[in-house]
N, C-alpha and C positions, 0 to 999 in steps of 0.2 A: 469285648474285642479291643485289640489293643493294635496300632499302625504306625510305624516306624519308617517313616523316609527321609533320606539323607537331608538335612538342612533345616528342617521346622524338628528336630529333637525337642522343643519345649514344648512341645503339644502332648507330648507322654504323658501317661498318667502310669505311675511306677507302683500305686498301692494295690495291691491283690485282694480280694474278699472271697475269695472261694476259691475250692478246689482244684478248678480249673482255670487254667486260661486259655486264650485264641489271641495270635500273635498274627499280625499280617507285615509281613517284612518286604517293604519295595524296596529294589539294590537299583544302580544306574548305569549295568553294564561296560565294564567294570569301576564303580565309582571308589576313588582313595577311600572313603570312610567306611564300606560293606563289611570287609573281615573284620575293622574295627567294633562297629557296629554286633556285628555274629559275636564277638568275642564277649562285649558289654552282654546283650542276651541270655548267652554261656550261663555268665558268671551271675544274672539274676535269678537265674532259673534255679541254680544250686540253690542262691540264699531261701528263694519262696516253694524250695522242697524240704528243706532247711524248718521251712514255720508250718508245712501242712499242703503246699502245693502238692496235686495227685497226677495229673494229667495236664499234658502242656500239648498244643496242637499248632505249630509254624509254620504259615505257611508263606511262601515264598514268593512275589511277585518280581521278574525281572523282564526287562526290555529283549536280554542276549539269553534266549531260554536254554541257549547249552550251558548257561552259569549256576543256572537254577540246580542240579546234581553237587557242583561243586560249593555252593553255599550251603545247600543242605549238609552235605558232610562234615563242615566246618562247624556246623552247628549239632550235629551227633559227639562228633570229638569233645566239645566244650561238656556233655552231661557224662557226669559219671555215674557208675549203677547207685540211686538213690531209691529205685524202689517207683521212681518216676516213670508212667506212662508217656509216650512222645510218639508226636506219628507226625511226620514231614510233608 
Protein backbone atom coordinates (compact mmCIF):
# COMPACT_ATOMS: atom_id res chain seq x y z
CA UNK A 1 0.00 0.00 0.00
CA UNK A 2 1.03 3.21 -1.03
CA UNK A 3 -0.28 6.89 0.88
CA UNK A 4 -0.17 10.08 -0.68
CA UNK A 5 -0.79 13.25 1.35
CA UNK A 6 -0.43 16.61 0.42
CA UNK A 7 3.04 17.84 1.76
CA UNK A 8 5.28 14.71 3.00
CA UNK A 9 5.41 13.66 -1.01
CA UNK A 10 8.90 12.12 -0.18
CA UNK A 11 7.71 9.49 1.85
CA UNK A 12 6.44 7.76 -1.59
CA UNK A 13 7.79 4.97 -2.59
CA UNK A 14 7.33 5.04 -6.53
CA UNK A 15 8.76 1.29 -7.33
CA UNK A 16 5.90 -1.26 -8.13
CA UNK A 17 6.75 -5.03 -7.55
CA UNK A 18 3.60 -6.63 -8.41
CA UNK A 19 0.70 -6.62 -10.26
CA UNK A 20 -1.12 -4.77 -8.09
CA UNK A 21 -1.25 -1.74 -6.21
CA UNK A 22 -3.49 -0.12 -3.27
CA UNK A 23 -3.10 3.57 -3.44
CA UNK A 24 -4.63 5.61 -0.49
CA UNK A 25 -5.08 9.18 -1.57
CA UNK A 26 -5.72 11.80 1.27
CA UNK A 27 -6.92 15.25 -0.48
CA UNK A 28 -7.39 18.49 2.12
CA UNK A 29 -10.70 19.65 0.91
CA UNK A 30 -10.08 21.40 -1.56
CA UNK A 31 -6.18 21.50 -1.07
CA UNK A 32 -4.11 23.43 -4.35
CA UNK A 33 -2.04 20.22 -4.87
CA UNK A 34 -5.08 17.37 -5.17
CA UNK A 35 -5.83 17.42 -9.03
CA UNK A 36 -2.26 18.05 -9.28
CA UNK A 37 -1.62 15.22 -7.22
CA UNK A 38 -4.68 12.85 -9.22
CA UNK A 39 -2.95 14.07 -12.24
CA UNK A 40 0.84 12.75 -11.15
CA UNK A 41 -1.18 9.25 -10.17
CA UNK A 42 -2.74 9.36 -13.72
CA UNK A 43 0.18 9.43 -15.42
CA UNK A 44 2.05 6.63 -13.01
CA UNK A 45 -0.49 4.30 -13.41
CA UNK A 46 -0.19 4.42 -17.27
CA UNK A 47 3.58 3.96 -17.00
CA UNK A 48 3.28 0.81 -14.30
CA UNK A 49 0.49 -0.69 -16.93
CA UNK A 50 2.94 0.28 -19.40
CA UNK A 51 5.61 -2.57 -17.36
CA UNK A 52 2.81 -5.18 -16.09
CA UNK A 53 0.66 -3.37 -13.67
CA UNK A 54 -2.89 -5.40 -13.56
CA UNK A 55 -5.04 -3.95 -11.19
CA UNK A 56 -4.89 -0.62 -9.39
CA UNK A 57 -7.22 -0.06 -6.39
CA UNK A 58 -7.60 4.25 -5.19
CA UNK A 59 -8.93 4.90 -2.75
CA UNK A 60 -9.76 8.12 -1.55
CA UNK A 61 -9.57 9.73 1.77
CA UNK A 62 -11.03 13.26 2.07
CA UNK A 63 -12.14 15.75 4.85
CA UNK A 64 -15.02 17.47 2.23
CA UNK A 65 -16.62 13.73 1.45
CA UNK A 66 -18.63 15.55 -1.48
CA UNK A 67 -15.06 15.80 -3.01
CA UNK A 68 -14.51 12.41 -2.83
CA UNK A 69 -16.90 11.52 -6.41
CA UNK A 70 -15.07 14.43 -7.88
CA UNK A 71 -11.49 13.28 -7.40
CA UNK A 72 -12.48 9.93 -8.11
CA UNK A 73 -13.46 11.02 -11.50
CA UNK A 74 -10.33 13.00 -12.09
CA UNK A 75 -8.71 10.03 -11.66
CA UNK A 76 -10.89 7.60 -13.95
CA UNK A 77 -10.26 10.36 -16.77
CA UNK A 78 -6.41 10.14 -16.24
CA UNK A 79 -6.57 5.97 -17.20
CA UNK A 80 -6.95 5.16 -20.61
CA UNK A 81 -8.25 1.52 -21.62
CA UNK A 82 -4.83 -0.34 -20.87
CA UNK A 83 -6.44 -3.51 -20.20
CA UNK A 84 -6.06 -2.14 -16.52
CA UNK A 85 -8.42 -3.12 -13.66
CA UNK A 86 -9.38 -0.02 -11.40
CA UNK A 87 -12.03 0.19 -8.96
CA UNK A 88 -12.31 3.60 -6.82
Amino acid sequence: MITDTAGRRDALHMCLSTSAAFIRFVGYAPHPSDRRRIADWGDRAVRWADSGLEELYFFIHQSEERLILDLAGEMEKQLPDRGLRASF
